[in-house]
mmCIF file as gemmi writes it, N, C-alpha and C atoms, coordinates in Angstrom:
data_model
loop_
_atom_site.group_PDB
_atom_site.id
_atom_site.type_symbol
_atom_site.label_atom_id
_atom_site.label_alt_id
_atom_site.label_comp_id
_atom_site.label_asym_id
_atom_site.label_entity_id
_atom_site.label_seq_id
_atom_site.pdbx_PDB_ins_code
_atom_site.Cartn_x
_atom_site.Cartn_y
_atom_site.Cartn_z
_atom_site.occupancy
_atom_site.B_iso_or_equiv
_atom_site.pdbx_formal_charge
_atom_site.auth_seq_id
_atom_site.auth_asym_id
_atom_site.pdbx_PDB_model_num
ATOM 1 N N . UNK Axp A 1 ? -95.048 24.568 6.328 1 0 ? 1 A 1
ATOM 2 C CA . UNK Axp A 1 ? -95.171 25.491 5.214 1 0 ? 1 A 1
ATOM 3 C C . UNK Axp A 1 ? -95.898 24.806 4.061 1 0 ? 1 A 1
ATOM 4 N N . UNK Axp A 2 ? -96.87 25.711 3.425 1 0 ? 2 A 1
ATOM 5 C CA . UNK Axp A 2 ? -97.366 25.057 2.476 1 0 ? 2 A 1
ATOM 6 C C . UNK Axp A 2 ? -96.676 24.481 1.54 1 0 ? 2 A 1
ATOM 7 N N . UNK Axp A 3 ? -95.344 25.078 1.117 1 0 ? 3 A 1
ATOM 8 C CA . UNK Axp A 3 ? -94.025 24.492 0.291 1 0 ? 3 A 1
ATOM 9 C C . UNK Axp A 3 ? -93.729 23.053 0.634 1 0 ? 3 A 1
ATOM 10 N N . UNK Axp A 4 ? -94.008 22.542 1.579 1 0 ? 4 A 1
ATOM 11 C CA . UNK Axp A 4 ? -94.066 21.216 2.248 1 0 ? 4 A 1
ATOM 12 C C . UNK Axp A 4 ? -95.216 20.335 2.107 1 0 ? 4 A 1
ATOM 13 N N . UNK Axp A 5 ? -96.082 20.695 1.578 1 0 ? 5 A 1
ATOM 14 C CA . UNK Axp A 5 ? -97.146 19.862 1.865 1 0 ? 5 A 1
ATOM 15 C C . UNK Axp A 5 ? -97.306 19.139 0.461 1 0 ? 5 A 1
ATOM 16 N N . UNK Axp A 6 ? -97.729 17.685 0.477 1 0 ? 6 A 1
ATOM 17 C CA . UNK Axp A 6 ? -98.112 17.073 -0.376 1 0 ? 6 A 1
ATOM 18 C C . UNK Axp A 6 ? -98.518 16.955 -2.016 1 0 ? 6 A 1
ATOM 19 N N . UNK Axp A 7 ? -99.418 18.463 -1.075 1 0 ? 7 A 1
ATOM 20 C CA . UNK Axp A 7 ? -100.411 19.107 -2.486 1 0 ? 7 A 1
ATOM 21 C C . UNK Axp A 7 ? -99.582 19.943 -3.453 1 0 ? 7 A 1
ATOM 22 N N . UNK Axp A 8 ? -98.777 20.792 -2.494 1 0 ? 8 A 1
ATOM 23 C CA . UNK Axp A 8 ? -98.147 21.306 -3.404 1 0 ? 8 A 1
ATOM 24 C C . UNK Axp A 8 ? -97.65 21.072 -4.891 1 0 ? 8 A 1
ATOM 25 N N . UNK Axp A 9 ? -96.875 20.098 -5.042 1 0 ? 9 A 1
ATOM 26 C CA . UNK Axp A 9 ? -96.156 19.749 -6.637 1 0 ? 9 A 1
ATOM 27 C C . UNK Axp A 9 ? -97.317 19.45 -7.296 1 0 ? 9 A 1
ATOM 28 N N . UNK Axp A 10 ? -98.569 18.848 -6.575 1 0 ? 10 A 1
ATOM 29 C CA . UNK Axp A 10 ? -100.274 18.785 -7.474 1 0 ? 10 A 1
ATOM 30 C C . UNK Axp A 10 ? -100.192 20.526 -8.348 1 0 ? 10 A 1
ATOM 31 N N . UNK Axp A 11 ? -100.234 21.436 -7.291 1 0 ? 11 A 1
ATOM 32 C CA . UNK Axp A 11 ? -100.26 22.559 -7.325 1 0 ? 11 A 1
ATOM 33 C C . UNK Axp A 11 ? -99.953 23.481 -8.789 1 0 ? 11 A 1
ATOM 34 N N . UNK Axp A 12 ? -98.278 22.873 -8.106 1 0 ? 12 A 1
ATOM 35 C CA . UNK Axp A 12 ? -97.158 23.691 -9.04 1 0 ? 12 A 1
ATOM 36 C C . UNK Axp A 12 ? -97.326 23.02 -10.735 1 0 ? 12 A 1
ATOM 37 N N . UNK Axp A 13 ? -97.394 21.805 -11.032 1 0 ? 13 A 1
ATOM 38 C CA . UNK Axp A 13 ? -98.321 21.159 -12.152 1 0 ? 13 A 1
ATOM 39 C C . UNK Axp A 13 ? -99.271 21.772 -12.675 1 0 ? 13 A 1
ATOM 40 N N . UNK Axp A 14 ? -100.117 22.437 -12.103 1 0 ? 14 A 1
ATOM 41 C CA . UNK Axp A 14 ? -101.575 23.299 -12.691 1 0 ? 14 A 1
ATOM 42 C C . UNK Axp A 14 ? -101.203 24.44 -13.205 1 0 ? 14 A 1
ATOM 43 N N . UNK Axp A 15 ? -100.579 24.103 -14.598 1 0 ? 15 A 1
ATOM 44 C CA . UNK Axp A 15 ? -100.418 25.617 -15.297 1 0 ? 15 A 1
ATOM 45 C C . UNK Axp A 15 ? -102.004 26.698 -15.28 1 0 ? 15 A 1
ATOM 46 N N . UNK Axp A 16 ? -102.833 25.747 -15.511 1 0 ? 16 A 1
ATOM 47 C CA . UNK Axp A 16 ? -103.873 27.059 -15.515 1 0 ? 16 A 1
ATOM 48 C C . UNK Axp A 16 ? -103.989 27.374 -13.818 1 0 ? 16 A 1
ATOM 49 N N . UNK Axp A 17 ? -103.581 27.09 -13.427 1 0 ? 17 A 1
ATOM 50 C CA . UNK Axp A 17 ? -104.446 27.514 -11.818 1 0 ? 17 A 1
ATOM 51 C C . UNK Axp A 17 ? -103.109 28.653 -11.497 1 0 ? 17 A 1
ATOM 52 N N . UNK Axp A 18 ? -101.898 28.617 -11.733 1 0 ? 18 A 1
ATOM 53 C CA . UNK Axp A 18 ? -100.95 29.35 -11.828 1 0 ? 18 A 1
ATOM 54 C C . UNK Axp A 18 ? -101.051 30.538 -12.701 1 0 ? 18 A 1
ATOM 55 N N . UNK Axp A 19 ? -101.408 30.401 -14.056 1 0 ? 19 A 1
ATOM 56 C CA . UNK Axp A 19 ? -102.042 31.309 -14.646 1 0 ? 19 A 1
ATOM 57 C C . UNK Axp A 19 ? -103.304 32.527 -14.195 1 0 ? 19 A 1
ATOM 58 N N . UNK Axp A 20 ? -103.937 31.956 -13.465 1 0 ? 20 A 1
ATOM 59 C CA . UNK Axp A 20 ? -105.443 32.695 -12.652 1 0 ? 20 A 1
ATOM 60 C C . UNK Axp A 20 ? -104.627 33.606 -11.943 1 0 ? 20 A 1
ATOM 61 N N . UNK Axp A 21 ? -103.551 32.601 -11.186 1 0 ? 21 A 1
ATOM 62 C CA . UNK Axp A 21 ? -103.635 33.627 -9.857 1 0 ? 21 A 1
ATOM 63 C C . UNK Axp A 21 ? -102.483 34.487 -9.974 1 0 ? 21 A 1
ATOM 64 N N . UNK Axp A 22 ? -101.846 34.599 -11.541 1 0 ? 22 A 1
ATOM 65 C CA . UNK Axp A 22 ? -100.853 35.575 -11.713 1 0 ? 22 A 1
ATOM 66 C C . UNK Axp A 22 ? -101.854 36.548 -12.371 1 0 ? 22 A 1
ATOM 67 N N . UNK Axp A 23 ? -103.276 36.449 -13.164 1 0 ? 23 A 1
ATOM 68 C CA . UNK Axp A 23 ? -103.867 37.103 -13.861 1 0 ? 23 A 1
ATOM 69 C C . UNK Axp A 23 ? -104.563 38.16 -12.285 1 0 ? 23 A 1
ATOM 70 N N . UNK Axp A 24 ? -105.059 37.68 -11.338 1 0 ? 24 A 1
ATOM 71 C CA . UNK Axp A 24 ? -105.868 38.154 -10.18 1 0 ? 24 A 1
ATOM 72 C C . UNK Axp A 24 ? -104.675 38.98 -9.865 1 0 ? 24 A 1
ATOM 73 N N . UNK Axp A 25 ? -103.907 38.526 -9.516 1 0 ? 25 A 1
ATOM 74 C CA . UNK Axp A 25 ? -102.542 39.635 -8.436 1 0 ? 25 A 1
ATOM 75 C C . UNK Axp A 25 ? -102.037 40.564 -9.281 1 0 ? 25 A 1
ATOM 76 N N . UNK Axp A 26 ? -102.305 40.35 -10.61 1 0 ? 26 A 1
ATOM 77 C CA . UNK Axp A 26 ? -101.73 41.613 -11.756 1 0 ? 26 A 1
ATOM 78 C C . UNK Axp A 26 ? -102.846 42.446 -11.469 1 0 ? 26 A 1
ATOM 79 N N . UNK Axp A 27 ? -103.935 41.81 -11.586 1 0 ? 27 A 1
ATOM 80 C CA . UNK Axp A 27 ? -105.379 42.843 -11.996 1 0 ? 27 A 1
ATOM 81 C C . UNK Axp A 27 ? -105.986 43.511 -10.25 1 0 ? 27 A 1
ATOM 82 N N . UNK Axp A 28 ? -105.582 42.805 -9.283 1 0 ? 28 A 1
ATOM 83 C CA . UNK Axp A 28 ? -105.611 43.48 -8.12 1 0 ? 28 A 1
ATOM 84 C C . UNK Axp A 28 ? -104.823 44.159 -6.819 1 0 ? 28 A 1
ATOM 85 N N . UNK Axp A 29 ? -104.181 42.892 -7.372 1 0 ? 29 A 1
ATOM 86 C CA . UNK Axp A 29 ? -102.344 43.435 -5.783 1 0 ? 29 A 1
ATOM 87 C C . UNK Axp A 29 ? -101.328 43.951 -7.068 1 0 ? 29 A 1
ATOM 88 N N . UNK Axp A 30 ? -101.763 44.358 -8.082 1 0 ? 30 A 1
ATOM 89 C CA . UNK Axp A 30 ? -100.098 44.393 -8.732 1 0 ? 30 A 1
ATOM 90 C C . UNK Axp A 30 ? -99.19 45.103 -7.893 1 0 ? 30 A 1
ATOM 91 N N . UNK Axp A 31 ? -97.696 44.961 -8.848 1 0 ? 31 A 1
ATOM 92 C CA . UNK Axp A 31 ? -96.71 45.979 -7.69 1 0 ? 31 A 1
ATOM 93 C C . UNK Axp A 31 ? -96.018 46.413 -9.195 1 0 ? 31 A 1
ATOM 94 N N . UNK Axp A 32 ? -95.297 48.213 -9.167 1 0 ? 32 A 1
ATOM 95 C CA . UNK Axp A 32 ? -94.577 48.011 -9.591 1 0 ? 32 A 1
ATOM 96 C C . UNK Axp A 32 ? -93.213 47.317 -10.464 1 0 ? 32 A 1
ATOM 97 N N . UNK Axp A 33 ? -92.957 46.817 -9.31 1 0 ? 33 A 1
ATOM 98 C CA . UNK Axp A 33 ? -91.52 45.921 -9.193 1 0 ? 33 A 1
ATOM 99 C C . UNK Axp A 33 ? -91.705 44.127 -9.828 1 0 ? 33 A 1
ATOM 100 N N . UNK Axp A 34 ? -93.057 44.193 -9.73 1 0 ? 34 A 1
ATOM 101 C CA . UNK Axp A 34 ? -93.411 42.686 -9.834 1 0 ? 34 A 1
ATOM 102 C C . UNK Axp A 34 ? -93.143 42.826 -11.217 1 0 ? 34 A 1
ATOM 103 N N . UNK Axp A 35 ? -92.697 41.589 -11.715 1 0 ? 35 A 1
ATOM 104 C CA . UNK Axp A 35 ? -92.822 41.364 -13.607 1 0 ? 35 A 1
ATOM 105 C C . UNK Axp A 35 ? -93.516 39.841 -14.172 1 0 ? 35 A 1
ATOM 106 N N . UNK Axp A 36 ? -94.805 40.283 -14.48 1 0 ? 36 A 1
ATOM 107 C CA . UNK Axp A 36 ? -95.833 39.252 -13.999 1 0 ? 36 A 1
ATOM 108 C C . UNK Axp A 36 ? -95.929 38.126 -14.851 1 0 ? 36 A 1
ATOM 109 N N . UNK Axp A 37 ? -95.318 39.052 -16.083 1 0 ? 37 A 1
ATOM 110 C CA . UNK Axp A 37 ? -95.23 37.747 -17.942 1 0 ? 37 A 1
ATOM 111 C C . UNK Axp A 37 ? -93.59 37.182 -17.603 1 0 ? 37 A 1
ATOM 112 N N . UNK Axp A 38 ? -92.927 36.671 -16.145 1 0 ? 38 A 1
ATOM 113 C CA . UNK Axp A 38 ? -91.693 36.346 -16.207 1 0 ? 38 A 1
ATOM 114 C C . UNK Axp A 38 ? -92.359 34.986 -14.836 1 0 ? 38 A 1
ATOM 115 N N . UNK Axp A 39 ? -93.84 35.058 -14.53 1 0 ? 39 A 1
ATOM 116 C CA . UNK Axp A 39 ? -94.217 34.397 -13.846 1 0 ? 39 A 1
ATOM 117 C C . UNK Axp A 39 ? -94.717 32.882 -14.488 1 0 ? 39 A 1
ATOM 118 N N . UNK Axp A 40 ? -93.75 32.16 -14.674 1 0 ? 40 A 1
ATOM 119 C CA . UNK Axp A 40 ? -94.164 31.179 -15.372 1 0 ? 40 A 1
ATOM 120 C C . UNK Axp A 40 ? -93.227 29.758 -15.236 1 0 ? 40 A 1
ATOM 121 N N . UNK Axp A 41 ? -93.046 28.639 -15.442 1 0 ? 41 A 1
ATOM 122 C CA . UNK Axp A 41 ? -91.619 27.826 -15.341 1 0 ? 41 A 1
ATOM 123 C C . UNK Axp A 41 ? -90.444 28.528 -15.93 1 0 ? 41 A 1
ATOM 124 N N . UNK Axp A 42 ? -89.214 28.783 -15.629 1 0 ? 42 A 1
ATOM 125 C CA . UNK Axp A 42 ? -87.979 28.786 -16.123 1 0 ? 42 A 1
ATOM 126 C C . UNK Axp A 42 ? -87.864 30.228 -15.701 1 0 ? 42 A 1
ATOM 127 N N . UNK Axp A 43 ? -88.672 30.963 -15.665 1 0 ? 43 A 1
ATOM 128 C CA . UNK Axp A 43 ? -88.943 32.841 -15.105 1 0 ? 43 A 1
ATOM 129 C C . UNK Axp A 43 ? -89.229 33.025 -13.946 1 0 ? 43 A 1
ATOM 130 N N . UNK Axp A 44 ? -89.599 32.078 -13.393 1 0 ? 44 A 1
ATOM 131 C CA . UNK Axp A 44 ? -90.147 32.274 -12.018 1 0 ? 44 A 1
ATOM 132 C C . UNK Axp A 44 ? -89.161 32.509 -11.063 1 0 ? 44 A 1
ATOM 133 N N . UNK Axp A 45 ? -89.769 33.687 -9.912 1 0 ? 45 A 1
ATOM 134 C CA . UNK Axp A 45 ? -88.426 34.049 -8.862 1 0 ? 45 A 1
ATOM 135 C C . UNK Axp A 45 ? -89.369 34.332 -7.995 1 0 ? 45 A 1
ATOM 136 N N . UNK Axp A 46 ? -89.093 33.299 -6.538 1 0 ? 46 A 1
ATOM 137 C CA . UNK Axp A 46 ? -89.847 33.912 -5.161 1 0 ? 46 A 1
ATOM 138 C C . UNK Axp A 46 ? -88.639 33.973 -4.345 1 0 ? 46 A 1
ATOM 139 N N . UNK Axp A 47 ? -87.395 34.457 -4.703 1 0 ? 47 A 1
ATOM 140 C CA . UNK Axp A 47 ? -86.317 34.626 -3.841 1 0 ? 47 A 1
ATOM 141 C C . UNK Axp A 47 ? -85.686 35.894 -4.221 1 0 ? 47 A 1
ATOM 142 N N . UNK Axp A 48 ? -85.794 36.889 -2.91 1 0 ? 48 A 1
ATOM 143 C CA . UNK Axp A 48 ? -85.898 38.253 -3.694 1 0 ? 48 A 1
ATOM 144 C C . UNK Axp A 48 ? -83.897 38.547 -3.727 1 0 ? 48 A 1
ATOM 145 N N . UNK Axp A 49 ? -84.207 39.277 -4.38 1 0 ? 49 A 1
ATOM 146 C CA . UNK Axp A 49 ? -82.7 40.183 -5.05 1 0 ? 49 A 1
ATOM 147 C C . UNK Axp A 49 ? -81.523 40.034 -3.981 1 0 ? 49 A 1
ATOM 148 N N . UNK Axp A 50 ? -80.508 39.867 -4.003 1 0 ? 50 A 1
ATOM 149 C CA . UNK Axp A 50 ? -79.718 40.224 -2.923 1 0 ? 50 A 1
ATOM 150 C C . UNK Axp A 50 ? -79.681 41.774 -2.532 1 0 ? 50 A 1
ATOM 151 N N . UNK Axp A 51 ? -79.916 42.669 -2.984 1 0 ? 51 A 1
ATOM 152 C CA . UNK Axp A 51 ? -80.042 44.472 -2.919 1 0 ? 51 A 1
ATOM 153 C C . UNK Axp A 51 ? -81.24 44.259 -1.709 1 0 ? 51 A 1
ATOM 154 N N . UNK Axp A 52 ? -82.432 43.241 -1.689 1 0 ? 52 A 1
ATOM 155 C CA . UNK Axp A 52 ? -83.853 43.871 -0.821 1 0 ? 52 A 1
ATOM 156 C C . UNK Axp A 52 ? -83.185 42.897 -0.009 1 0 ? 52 A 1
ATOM 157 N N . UNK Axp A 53 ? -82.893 41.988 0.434 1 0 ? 53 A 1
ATOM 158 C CA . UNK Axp A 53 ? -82.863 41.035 1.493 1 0 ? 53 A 1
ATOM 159 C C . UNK Axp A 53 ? -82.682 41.925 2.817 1 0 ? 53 A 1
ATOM 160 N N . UNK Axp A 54 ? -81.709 42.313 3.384 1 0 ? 54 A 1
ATOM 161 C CA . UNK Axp A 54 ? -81.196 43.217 4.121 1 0 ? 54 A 1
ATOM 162 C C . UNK Axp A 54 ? -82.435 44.004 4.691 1 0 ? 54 A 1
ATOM 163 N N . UNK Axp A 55 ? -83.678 44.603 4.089 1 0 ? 55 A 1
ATOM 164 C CA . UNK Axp A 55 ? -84.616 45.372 4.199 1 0 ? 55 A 1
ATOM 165 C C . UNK Axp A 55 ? -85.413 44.345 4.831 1 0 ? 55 A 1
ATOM 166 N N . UNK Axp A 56 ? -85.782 43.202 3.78 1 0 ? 56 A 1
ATOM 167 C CA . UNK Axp A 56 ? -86.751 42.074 4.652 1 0 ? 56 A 1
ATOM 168 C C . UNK Axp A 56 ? -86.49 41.831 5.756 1 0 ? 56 A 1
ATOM 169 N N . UNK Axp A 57 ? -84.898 41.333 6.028 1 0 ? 57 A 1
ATOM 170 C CA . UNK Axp A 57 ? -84.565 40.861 7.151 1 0 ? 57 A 1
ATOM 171 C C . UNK Axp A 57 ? -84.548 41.646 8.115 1 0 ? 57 A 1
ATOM 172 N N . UNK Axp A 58 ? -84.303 42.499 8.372 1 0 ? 58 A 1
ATOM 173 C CA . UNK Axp A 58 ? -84.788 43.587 8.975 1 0 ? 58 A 1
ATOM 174 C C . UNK Axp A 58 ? -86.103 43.762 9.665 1 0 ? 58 A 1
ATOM 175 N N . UNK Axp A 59 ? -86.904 43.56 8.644 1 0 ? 59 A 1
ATOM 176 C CA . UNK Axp A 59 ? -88.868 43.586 8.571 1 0 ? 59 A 1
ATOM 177 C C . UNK Axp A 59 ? -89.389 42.377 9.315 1 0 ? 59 A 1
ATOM 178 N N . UNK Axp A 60 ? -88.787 41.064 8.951 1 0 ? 60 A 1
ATOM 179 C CA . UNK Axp A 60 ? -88.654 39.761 9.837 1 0 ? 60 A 1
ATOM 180 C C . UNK Axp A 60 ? -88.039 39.815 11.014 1 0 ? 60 A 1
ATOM 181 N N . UNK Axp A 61 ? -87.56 40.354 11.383 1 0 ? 61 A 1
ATOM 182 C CA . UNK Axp A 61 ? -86.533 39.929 12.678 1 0 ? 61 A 1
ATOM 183 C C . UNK Axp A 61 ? -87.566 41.292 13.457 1 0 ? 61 A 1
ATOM 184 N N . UNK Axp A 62 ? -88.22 42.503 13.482 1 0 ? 62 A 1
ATOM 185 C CA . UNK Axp A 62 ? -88.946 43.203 14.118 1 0 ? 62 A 1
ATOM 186 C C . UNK Axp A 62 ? -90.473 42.658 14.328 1 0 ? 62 A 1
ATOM 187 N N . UNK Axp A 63 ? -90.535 41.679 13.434 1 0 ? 63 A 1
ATOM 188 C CA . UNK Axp A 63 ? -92.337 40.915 13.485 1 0 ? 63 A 1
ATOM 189 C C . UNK Axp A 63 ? -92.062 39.792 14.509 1 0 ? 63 A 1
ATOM 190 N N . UNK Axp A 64 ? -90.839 38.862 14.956 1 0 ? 64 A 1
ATOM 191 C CA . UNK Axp A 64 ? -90.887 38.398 15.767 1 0 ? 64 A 1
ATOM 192 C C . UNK Axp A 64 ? -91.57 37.887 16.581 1 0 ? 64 A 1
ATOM 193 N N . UNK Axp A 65 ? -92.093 39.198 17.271 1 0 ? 65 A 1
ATOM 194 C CA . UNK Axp A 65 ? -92.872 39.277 18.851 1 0 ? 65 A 1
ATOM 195 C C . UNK Axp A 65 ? -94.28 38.884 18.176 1 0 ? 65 A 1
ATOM 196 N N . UNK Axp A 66 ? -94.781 38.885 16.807 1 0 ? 66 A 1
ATOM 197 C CA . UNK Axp A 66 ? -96.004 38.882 16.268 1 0 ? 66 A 1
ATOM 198 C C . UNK Axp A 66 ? -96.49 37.431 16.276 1 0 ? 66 A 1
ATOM 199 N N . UNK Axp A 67 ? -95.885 36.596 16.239 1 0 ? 67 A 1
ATOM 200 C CA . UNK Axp A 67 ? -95.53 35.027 16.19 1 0 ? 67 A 1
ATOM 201 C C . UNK Axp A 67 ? -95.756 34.108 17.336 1 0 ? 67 A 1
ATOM 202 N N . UNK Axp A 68 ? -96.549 33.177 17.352 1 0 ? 68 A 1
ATOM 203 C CA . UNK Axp A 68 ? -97.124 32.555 18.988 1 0 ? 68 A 1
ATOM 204 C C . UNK Axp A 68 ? -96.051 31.317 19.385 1 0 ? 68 A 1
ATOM 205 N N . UNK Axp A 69 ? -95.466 31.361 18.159 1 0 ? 69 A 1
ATOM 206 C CA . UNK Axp A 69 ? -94.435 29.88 18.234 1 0 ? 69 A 1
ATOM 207 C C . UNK Axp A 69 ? -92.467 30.433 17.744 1 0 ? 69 A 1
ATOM 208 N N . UNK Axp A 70 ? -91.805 30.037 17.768 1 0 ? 70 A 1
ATOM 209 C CA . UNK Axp A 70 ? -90.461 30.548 17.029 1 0 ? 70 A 1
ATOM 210 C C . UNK Axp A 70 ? -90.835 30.331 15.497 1 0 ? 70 A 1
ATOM 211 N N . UNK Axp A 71 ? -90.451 31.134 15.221 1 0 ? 71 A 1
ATOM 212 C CA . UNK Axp A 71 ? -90.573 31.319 13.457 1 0 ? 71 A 1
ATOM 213 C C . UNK Axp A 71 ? -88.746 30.983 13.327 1 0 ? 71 A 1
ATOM 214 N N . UNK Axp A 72 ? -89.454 30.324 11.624 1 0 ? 72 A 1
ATOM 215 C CA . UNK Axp A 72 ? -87.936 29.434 11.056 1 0 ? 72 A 1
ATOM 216 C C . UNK Axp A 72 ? -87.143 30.989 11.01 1 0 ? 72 A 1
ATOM 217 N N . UNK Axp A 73 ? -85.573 30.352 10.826 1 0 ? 73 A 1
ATOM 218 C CA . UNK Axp A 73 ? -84.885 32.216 10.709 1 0 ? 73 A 1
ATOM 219 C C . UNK Axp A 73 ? -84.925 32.361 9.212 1 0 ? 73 A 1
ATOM 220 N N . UNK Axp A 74 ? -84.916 33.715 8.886 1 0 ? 74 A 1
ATOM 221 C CA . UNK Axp A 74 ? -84.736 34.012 7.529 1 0 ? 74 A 1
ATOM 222 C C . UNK Axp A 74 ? -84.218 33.057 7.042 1 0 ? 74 A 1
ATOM 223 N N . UNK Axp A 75 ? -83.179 32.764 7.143 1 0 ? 75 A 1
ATOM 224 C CA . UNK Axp A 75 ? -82.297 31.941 6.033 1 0 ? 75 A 1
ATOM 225 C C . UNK Axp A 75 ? -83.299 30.678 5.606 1 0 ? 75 A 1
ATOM 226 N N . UNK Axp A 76 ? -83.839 30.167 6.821 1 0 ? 76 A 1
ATOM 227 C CA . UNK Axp A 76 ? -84.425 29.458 6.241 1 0 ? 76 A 1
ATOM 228 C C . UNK Axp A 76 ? -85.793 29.403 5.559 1 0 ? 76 A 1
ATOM 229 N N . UNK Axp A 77 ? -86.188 30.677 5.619 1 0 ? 77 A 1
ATOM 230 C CA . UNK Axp A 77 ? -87.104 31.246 4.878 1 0 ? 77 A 1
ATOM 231 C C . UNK Axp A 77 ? -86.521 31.324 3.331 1 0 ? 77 A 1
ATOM 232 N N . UNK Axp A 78 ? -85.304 32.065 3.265 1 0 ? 78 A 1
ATOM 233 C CA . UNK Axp A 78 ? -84.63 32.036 1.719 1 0 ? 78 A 1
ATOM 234 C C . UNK Axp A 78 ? -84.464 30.616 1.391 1 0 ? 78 A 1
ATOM 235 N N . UNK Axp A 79 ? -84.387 29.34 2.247 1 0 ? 79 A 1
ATOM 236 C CA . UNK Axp A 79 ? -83.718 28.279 1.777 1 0 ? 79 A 1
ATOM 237 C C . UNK Axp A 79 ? -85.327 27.564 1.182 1 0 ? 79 A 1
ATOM 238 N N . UNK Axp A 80 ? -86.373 27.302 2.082 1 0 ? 80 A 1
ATOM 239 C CA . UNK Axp A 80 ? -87.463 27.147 1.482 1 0 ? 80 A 1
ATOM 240 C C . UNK Axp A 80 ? -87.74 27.694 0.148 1 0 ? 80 A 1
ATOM 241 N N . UNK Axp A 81 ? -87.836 29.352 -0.099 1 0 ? 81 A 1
ATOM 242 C CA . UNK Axp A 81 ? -87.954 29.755 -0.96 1 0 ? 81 A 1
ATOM 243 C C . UNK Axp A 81 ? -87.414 29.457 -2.568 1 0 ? 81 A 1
ATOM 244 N N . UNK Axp A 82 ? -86.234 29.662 -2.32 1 0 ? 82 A 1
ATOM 245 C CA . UNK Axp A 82 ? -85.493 28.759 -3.445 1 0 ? 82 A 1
ATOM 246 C C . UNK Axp A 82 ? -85.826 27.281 -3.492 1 0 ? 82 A 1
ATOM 247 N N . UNK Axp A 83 ? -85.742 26.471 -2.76 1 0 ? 83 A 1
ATOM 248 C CA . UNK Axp A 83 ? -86.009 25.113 -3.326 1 0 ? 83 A 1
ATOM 249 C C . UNK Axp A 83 ? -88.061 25.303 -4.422 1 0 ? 83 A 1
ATOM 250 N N . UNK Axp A 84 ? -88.703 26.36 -3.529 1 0 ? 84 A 1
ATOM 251 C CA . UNK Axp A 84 ? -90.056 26.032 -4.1 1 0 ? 84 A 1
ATOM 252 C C . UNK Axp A 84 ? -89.627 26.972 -5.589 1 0 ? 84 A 1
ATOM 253 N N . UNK Axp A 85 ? -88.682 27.574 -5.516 1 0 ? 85 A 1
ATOM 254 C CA . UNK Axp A 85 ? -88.701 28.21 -7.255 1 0 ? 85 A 1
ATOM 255 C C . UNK Axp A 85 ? -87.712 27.084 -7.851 1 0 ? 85 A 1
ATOM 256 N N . UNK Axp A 86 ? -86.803 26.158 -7.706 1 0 ? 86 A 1
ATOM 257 C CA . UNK Axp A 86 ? -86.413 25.518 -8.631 1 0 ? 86 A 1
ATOM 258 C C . UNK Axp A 86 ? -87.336 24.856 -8.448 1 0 ? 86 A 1
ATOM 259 N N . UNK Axp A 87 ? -88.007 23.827 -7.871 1 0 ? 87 A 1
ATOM 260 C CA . UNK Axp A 87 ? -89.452 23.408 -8.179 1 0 ? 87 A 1
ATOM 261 C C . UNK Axp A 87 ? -90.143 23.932 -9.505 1 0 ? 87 A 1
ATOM 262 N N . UNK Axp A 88 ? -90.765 24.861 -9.094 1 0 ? 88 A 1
ATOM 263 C CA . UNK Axp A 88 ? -91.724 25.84 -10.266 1 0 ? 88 A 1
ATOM 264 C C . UNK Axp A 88 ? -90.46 25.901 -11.162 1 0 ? 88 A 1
ATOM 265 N N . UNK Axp A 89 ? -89.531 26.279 -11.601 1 0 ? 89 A 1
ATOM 266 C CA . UNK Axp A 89 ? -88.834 26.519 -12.551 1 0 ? 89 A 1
ATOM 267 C C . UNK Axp A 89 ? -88.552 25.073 -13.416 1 0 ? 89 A 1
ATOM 268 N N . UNK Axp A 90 ? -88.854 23.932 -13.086 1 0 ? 90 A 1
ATOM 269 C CA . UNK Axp A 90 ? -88.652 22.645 -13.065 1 0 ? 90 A 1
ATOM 270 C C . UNK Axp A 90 ? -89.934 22.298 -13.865 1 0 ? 90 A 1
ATOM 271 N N . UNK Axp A 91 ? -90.802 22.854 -13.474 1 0 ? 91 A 1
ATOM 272 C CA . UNK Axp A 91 ? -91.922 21.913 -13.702 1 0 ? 91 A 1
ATOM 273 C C . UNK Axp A 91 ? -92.354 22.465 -15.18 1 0 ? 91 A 1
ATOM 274 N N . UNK Axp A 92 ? -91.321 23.618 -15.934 1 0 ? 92 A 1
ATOM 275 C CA . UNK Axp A 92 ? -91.512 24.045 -17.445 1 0 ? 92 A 1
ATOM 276 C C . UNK Axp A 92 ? -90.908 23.104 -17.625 1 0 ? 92 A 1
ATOM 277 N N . UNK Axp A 93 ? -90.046 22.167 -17.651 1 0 ? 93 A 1
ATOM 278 C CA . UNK Axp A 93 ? -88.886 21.568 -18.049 1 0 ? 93 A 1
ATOM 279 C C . UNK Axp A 93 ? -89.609 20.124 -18.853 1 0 ? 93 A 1
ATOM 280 N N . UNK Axp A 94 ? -90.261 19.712 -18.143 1 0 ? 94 A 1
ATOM 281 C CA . UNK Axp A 94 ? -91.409 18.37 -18.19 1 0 ? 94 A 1
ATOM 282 C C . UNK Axp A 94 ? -91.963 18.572 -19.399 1 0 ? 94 A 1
């Protein structure tokens, strides 16, 4: 996972490069639901709600067959996830 790789914390450090690509996904993928000025250290959330999980997991466990190798299980999809947002939530702290 890219959450693993080296580069990453290079990454998560680059307030402007974090900045771009919350400015691009507002101005092209926005969503509803997304809250894009909460995308930043200490606001940041890539671990969704306990209310949607249930729906994802759901959505994951039917993509399965889509996958050429075993895919990690959810959980450890949520467990990645959270460690890369206290990360990012961390790196306002500095």
């Amino acid at each position: 996972a890219m959450a693993k790789h080296p580069t990453a914390s290079k990454a998560i450090d680059q307030h402007q490069l974090r900045d771009r690509v919350v400015a691009w996904k507002r101005q092209f993928f926005g969503s509803s639901w997304a809250n894009y000025d909460d995308a930043k250290p200490g606001t940041f959330r890539l671990v969704p709600p306990p209310e949607r999980q249930p729906a994802l997991r759901r959505d994951y466990q039917a993509m399965r067959d889509m996958y050429l190798t075993e895919p990690p299980s959810f959980e450890e999809v949520l467990a990645v996830l959270a460690g890369l947002e206290r990360r990012i939530n961390q790196a306002g702290e500095g």
